[in-house]
C-alpha positions in Angstrom: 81.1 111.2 67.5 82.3 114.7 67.9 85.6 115.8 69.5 85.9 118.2 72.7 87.8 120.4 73.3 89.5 120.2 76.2 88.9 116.3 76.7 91.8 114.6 78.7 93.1 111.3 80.1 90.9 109.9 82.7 93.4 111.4 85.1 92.4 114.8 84.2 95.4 115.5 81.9 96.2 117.1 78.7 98.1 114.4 76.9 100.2 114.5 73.6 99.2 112.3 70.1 101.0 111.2 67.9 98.9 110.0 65.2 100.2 106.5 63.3 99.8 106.4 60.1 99.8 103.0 57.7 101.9 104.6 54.9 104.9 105.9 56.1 107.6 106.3 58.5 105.5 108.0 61.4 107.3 107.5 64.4 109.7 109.9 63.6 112.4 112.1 66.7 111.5 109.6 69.5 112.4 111.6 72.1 110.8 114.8 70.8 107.4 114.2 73.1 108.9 114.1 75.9 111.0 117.1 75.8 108.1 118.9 74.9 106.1 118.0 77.2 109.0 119.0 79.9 108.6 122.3 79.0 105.0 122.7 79.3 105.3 121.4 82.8 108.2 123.7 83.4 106.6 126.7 81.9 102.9 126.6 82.1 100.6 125.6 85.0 98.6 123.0 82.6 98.5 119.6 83.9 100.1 116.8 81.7 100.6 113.4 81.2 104.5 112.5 81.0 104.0 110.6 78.3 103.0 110.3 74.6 100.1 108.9 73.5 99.8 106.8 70.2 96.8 106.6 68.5 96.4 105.1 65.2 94.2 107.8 62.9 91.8 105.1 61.9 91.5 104.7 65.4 87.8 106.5 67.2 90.5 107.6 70.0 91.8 110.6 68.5 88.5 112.1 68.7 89.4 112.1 72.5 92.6 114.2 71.6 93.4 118.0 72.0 96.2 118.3 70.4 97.5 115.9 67.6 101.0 115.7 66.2 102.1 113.8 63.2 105.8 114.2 61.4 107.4 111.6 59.0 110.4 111.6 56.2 108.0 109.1 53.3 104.9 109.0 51.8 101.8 110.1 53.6 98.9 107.9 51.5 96.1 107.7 53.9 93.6 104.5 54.1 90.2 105.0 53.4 89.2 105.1 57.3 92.2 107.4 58.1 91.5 110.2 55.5 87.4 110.1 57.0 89.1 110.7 60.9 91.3 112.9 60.0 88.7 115.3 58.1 86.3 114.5 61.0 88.7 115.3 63.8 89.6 119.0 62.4 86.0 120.0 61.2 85.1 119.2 64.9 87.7 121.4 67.2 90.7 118.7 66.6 93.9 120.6 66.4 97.2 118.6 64.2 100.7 119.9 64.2 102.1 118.4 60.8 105.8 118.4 60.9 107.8 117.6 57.7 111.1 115.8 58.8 112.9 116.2 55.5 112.8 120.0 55.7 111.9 119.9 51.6 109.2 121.2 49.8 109.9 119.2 46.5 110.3 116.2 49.1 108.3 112.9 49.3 106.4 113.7 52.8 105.6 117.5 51.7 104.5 116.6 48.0 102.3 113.5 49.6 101.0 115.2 52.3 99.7 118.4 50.7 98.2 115.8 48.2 96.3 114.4 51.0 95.2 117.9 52.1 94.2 119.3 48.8 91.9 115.8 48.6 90.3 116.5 51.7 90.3 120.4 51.5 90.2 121.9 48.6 93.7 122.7 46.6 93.6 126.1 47.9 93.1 125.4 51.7 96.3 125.0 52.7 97.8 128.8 52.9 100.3 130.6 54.1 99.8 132.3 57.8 101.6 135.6 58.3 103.8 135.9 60.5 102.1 138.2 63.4 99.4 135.9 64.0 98.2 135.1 67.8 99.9 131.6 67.4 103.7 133.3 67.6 101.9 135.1 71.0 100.2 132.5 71.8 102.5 132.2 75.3 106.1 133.5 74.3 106.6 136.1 71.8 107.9 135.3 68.6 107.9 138.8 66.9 109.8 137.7 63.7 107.3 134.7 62.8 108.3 130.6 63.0 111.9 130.3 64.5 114.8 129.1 62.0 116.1 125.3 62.4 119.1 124.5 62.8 118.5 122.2 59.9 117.9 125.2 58.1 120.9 126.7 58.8 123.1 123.5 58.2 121.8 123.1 54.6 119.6 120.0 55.2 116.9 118.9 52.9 116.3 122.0 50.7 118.7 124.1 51.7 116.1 127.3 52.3 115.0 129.4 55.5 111.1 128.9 55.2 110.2 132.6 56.9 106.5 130.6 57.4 104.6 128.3 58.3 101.2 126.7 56.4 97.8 126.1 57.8 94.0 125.1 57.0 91.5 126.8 58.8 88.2 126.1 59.9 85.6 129.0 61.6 88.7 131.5 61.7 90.9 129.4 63.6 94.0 126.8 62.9 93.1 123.4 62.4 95.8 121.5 60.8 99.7 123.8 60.9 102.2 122.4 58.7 105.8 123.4 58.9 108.5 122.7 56.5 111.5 123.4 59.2 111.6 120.1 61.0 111.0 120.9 64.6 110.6 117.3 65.3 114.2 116.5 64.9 115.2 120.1 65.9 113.7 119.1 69.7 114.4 115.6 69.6 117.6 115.4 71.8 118.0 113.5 75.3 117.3 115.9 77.9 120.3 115.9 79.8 121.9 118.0 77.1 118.7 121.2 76.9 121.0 122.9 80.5 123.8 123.6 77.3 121.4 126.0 75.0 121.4 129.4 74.7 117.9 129.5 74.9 115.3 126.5 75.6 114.3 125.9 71.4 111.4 123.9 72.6 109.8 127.4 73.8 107.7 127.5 70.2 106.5 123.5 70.7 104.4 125.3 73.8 102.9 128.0 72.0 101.7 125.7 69.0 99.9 123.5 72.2 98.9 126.4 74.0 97.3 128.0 70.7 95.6 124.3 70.6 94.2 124.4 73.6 92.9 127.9 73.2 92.1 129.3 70.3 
């Protein structure tokens, strides 16, 4: 089976994964999805499903998926079955947005998931991305690179700015992007309360799907 891109529910709609996970805590800043996808309905003309879809990774669905997010604050120790879809889905056009919810590199997730990755990979695979590539244009323009937390800012986890973000890529383009700054719980607020920000945070959550979708 090989994943397409562009595939959507049977109502014609781009819909968002969250991949479960046996090890782990993976169901992680509940009401993250659905702010997210908010703002691709309020911003771009794509049409999407209003809510999440769950999809175990040892599951054949998530080759049906464009766009794949998983996040999580313990160990990330895939199964047998789960490490085989997961290298599957990415070698075949599958996009996942890996979101470390202790914002700490020396933490458990981070240490366990780039395990995983160097596993699959190659030790080296995972790299750095510089901060001027098409993902920060992908639809708004992020000229200084991944936006700061406020987790970041507050001291959480490890108590750094990460200035980047980490990716594998595959044929020149992003396959799995890995981010240290916790935009899971940075976008994971009830809705009622986005009118009082300065500025809509969830702005960079739609360029990381549009650059899916795209690229």
């Amino acid at each position: 089976m090989f994943f397409l891109k562009f595939k959507a529910s049977q109502n014609g709609q781009v819909f968002f994964t969250r991949l479960q996970y046996n090890s782990g805590d993976w169901n992680t800043d509940q009401r993250m999805p659905s702010n997210l996808l908010n703002s691709l309905i309020e911003y771009t003309n794509l049409p999407v499903e209003k809510t999440e879809n769950i999809v175990p990774l040892a599951s054949d669905k998530i080759f049906y998926a464009p766009f794949c997010y998983l996040s999580g604050h313990k160990l990330v120790q895939f199964g047998g079955q789960e490490r085989v879809n997961f290298e599957k889905y990415v070698q075949n056009g599958g996009f996942v947005f890996v979101d470390d919810c202790n914002h700490d590199i020396d933490g458990l997730f981070a240490k366990s998931f780039e395990a995983e990755m160097a596993q699959l990979f190659g030790p080296a695979a995972l790299k750095k991305i510089p901060n001027d590539h098409a993902l920060y244009r992908a639809f708004f323009a992020f000229e200084e690179g991944p936006p700061t937390t406020s987790q970041e800012l507050n001291g959480w986890g490890d108590d750094l700015v990460h200035d980047y973000l980490k990716a594998i890529e595959i044929n020149g383009r992003i396959a799995v992007l890995y981010s240290n700054k916790d935009y899971g719980c940075e976008w994971d607020y009830d809705f009622r309360n986005k009118r009082w920000l300065a500025e809509d945070n969830t702005r960079f959550g739609v360029n990381i799907v549009m650059h899916a979708l795209t690229s």
